[in-house]
C-alpha positions as CSV (number, residue, x, y, z in Angstrom):
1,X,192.3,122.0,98.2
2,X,193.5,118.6,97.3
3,X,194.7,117.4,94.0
4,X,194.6,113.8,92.0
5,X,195.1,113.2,88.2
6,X,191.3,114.3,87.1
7,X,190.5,116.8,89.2
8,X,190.1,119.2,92.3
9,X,188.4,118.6,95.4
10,X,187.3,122.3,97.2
11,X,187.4,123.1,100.3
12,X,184.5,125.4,101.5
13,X,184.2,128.2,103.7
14,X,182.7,127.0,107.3
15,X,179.4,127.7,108.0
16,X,178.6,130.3,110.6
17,X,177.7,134.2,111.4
18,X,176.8,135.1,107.7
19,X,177.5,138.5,107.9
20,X,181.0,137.9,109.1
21,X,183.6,138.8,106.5
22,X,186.7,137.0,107.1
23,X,189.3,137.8,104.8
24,X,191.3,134.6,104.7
25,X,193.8,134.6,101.9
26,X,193.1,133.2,98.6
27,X,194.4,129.6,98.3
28,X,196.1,128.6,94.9
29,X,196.8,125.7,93.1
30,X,198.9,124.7,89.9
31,X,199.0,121.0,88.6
32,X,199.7,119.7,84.8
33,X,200.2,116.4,83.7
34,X,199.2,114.7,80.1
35,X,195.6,115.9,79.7
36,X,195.5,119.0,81.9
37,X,197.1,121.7,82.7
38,X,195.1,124.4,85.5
39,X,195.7,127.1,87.6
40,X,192.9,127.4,90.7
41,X,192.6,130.8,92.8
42,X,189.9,130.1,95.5
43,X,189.1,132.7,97.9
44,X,186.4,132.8,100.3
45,X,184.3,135.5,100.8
46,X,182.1,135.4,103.8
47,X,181.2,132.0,105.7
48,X,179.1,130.2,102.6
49,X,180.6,132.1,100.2
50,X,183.4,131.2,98.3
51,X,184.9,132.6,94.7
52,X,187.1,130.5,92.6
53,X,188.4,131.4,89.3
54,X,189.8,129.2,87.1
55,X,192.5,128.9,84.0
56,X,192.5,125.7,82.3
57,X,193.7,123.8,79.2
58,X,192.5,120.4,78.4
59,X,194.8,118.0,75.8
60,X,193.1,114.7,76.6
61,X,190.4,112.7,76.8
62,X,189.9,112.9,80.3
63,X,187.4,115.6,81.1
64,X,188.3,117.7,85.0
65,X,186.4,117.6,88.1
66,X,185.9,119.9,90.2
67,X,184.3,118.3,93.2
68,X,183.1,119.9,96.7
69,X,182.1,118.1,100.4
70,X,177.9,119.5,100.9
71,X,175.8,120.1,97.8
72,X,175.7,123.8,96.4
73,X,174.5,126.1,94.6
74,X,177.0,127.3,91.9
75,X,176.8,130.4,89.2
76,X,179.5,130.9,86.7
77,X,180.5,132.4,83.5
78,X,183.3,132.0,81.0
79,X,185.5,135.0,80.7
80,X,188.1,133.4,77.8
81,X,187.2,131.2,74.8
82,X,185.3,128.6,75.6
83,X,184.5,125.2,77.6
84,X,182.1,122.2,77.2
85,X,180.4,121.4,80.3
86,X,177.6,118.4,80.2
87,X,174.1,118.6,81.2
88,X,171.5,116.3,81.0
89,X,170.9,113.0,79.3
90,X,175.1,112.9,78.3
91,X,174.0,116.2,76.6
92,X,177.1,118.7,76.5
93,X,176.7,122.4,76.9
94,X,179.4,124.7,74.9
95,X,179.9,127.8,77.2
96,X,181.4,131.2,75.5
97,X,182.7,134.5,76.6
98,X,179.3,136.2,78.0
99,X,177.2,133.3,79.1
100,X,176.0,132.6,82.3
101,X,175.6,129.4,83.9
102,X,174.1,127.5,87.3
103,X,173.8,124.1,88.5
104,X,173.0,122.8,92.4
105,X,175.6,119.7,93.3
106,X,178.5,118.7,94.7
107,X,180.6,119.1,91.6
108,X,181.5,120.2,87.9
109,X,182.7,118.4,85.1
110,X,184.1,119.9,82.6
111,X,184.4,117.5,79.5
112,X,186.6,119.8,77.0
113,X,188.2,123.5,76.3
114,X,189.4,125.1,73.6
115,X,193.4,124.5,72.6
116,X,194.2,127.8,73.8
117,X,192.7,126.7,77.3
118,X,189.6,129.1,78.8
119,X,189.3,131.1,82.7
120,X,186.1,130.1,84.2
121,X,184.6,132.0,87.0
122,X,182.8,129.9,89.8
123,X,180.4,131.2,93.2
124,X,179.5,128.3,95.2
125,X,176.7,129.3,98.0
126,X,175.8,126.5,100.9
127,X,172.2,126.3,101.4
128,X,172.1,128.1,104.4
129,X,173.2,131.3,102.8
130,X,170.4,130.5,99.9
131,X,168.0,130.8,102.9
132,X,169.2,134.0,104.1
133,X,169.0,135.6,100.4
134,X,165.8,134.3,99.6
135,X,164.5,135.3,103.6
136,X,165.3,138.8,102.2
137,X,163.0,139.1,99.6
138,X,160.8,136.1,99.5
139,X,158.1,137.7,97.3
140,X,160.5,138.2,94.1
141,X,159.7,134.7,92.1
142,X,163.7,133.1,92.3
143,X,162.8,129.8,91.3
144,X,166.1,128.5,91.4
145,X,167.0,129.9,94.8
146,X,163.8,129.2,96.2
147,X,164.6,125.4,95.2
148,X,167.5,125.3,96.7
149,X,166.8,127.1,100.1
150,X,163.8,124.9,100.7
151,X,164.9,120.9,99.6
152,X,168.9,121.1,99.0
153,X,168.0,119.4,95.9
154,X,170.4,118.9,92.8
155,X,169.5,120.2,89.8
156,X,171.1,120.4,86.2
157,X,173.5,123.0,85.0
158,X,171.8,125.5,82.8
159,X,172.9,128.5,80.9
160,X,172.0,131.5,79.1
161,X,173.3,134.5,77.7
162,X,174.2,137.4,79.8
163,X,172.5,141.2,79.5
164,X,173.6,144.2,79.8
165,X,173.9,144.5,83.9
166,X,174.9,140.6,84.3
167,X,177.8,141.3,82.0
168,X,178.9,144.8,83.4
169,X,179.0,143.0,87.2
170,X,180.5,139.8,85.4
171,X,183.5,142.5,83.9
172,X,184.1,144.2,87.6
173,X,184.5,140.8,88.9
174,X,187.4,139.7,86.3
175,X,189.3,143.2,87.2
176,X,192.8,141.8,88.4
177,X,193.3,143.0,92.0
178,X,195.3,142.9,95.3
179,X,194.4,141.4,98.1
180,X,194.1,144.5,100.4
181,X,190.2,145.1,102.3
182,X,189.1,147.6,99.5
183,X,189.7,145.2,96.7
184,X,188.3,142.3,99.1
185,X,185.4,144.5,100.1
186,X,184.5,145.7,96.4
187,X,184.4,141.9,95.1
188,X,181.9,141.2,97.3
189,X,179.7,143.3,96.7
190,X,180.4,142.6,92.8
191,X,180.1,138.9,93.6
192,X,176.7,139.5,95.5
193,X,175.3,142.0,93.0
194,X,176.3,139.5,89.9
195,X,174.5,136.7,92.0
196,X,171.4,138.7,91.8
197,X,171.8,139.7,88.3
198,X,171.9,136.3,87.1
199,X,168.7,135.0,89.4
200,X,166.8,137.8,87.8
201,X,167.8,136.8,84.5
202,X,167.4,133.2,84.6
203,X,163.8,133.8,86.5
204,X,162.8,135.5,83.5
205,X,164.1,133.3,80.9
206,X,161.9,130.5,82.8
207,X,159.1,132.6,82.9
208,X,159.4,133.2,79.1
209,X,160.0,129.6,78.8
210,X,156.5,128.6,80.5
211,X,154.5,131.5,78.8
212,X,154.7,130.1,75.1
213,X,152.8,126.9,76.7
214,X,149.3,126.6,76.3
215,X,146.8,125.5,79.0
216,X,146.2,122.6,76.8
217,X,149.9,121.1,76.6
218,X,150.3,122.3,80.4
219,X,147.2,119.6,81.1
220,X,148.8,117.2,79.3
221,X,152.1,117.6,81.6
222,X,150.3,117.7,84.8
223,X,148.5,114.5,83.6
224,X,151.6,112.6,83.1
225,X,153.0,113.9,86.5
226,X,150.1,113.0,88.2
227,X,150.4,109.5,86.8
228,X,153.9,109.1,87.8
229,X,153.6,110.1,90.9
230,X,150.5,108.0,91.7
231,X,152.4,104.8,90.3
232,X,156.3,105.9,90.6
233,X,157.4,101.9,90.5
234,X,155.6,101.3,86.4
235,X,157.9,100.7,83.6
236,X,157.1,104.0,81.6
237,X,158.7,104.2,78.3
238,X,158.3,107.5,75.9
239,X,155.4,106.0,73.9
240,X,153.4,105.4,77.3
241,X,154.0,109.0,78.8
242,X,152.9,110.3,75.9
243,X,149.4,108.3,75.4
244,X,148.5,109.5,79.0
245,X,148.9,113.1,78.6
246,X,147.7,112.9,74.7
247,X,150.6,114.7,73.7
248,X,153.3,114.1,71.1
249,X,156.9,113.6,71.5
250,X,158.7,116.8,70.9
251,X,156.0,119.0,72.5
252,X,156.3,116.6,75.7
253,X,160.2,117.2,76.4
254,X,159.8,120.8,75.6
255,X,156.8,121.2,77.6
256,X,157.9,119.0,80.4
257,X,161.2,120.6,81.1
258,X,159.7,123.9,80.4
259,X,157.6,123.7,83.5
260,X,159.4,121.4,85.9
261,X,163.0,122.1,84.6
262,X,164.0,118.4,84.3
263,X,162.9,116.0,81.7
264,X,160.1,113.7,82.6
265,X,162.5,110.4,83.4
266,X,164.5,112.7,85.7
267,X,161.4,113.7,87.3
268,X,160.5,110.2,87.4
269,X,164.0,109.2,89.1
270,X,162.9,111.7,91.7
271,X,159.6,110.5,92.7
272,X,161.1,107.5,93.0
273,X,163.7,108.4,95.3
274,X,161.9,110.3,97.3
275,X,159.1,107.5,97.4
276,X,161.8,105.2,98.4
277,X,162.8,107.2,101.1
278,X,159.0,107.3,102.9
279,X,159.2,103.4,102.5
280,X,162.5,103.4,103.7
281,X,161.6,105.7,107.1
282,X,158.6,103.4,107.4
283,X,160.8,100.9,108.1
284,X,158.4,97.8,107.0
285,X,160.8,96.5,104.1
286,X,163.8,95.8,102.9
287,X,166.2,97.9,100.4
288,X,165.9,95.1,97.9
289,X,161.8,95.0,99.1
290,X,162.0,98.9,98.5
291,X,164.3,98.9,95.2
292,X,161.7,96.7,93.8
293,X,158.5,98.5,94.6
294,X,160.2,102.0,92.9
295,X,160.6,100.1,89.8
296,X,164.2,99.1,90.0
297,X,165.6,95.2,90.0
298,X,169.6,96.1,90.3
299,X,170.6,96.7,93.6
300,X,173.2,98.8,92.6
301,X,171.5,101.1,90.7
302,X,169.0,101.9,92.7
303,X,171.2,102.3,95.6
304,X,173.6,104.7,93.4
305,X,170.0,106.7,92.1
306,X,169.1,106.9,95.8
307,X,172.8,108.6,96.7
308,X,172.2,111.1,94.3
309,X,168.9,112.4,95.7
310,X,169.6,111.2,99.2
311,X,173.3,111.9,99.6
312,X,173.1,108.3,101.6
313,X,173.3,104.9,100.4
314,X,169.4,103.4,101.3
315,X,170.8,101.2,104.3
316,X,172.3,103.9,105.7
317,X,169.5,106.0,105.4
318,X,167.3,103.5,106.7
319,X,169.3,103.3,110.0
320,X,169.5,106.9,110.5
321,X,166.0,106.9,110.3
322,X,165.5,103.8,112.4
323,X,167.5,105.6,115.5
């Protein structure tokens, strides 16, 4: 773990035989100044694996990162008070005492707690152990995990309140404990049977989600992603999107996100990226050539855009490609 003034950059357990177990001990951290004031416990499970929990207070303005080398997927739940945590569009999310939440990235902000500080529990998984859950069951719908295993994509933190199993493996995994191999042994299993607790639950709150849409909004969404994806580089403002799907406003972003989990300009963002990376492996034109034809005239922004899907800057990625 390494420490600066906003933040906490994890280390991660190596990659290898994932059914090795290999007890390392926990790692800890303490740090305070101005604005915070947190205590990290960070222990790694099995190679892909790791459990962190959390106590921390923020004063400031300054929200804390916790950052992380390879995008992951992460689950988590608040076990004291509360903390604000944001989510799309600058949107903040306020997380209580039996919520669950999940993202996929390479780190968490976390923009405010409350005065008497909050204990967050965190399980990052790589996406190599999201491929050996989901190869163990592939015919139970997991969306998220299914996501993740297939394209390492990021994808927004959401949240939703725990039931009566999430909760009861989300209370055996708070117990205080040693560090001996029963208490070791018994959080895994806790950790791994929470994990699946929570897909289950957040599969059918998605699937809830997408049944209250009818076939005629649905049309209308698949209209407007068709579109976008046939002509990623046009200028589409809210008005347009919602003239070619013959849709209103409020029914689109609910509707939209309902069935792709994103709102439409972050799908859009997407398309783009990923058309910009088959123009970019083509190899024909140039990242300002590229930039252009995705709909995007600042260098910069599209090269920061492209990061964020990519995880490389579009030269880079270009080159790679090229050798």
């Amino acid at each position: 773990m390494r420490l600066s003034n906003t933040g906490i950059y994890l280390e991660e357990t190596e990659t290898g035989s994932l059914t090795a177990c290999p007890f390392h001990p926990p790692k800890q951290l303490e740090a305070e100044n101005t604005a915070h004031q947190c205590k990290l416990t960070q222990i790694p499970i099995k190679p892909g694996l790791d459990y962190t929990f959390i106590d921390l207070q923020i004063a400031g303005p300054f929200p804390w990162r916790l950052k992380w080398k390879r995008t992951q997927l992460v689950l988590g739940f608040v076990e004291r008070h509360w903390a604000k945590l944001p989510v799309e569009n600058d949107d903040i999310d306020k997380l209580e005492v039996g919520q669950w939440f999940h993202c996929i990235g390479d780190e968490l902000l976390i923009d405010r707690t409350s005065s008497q500080g909050t204990r967050i529990h965190l399980v990052r998984c790589s996406q190599e152990l999201s491929k050996f859950l989901f190869e163990l069951d592939p015919e139970t719908p997991l969306p998220l995990l299914e996501k993740f295993a297939s394209d390492g994509a990021k994808s927004p933190l959401r949240s939703g309140q725990m039931n009566a199993a999430t909760q009861t493996a989300a209370t055996a995994i708070a117990q205080p404990g040693t560090n001996g191999i029963g208490h070791r042994l018994h959080l895994e299993a806790r950790i791994l049977s929470w994990i699946a607790e929570t897909m289950n639950q957040s599969a059918s709150a998605n699937q809830a989600n997408q049944s209250t849409i009818n076939a005629e909004d649905r049309d209308s969404i698949e209209r407007i992603a068709t579109q976008i994806k046939e002509d990623p580089g046009h200028e589409y403002s809210l008005h347009e999107l919602c003239e070619i799907g013959r849709i209103n406003e409020h029914k689109l972003k609910s509707a939209f996100k309902s069935i792709f989990g994103k709102t439409a300009f972050s799908y859009l963002r997407e398309v783009r990226m990923d058309f910009a990376a088959e123009l970019l492996r083509a190899d024909r034109l140039s990242v300002i050539q590229v930039a252009n034809e995705v709909g995007y005239s600042n260098a910069s922004h599209f090269a920061r855009a492209f990061k964020e899907r990519h995880s490389l800057l579009p030269k880079a990625y270009q080159c790679l490609h090229r050798l």
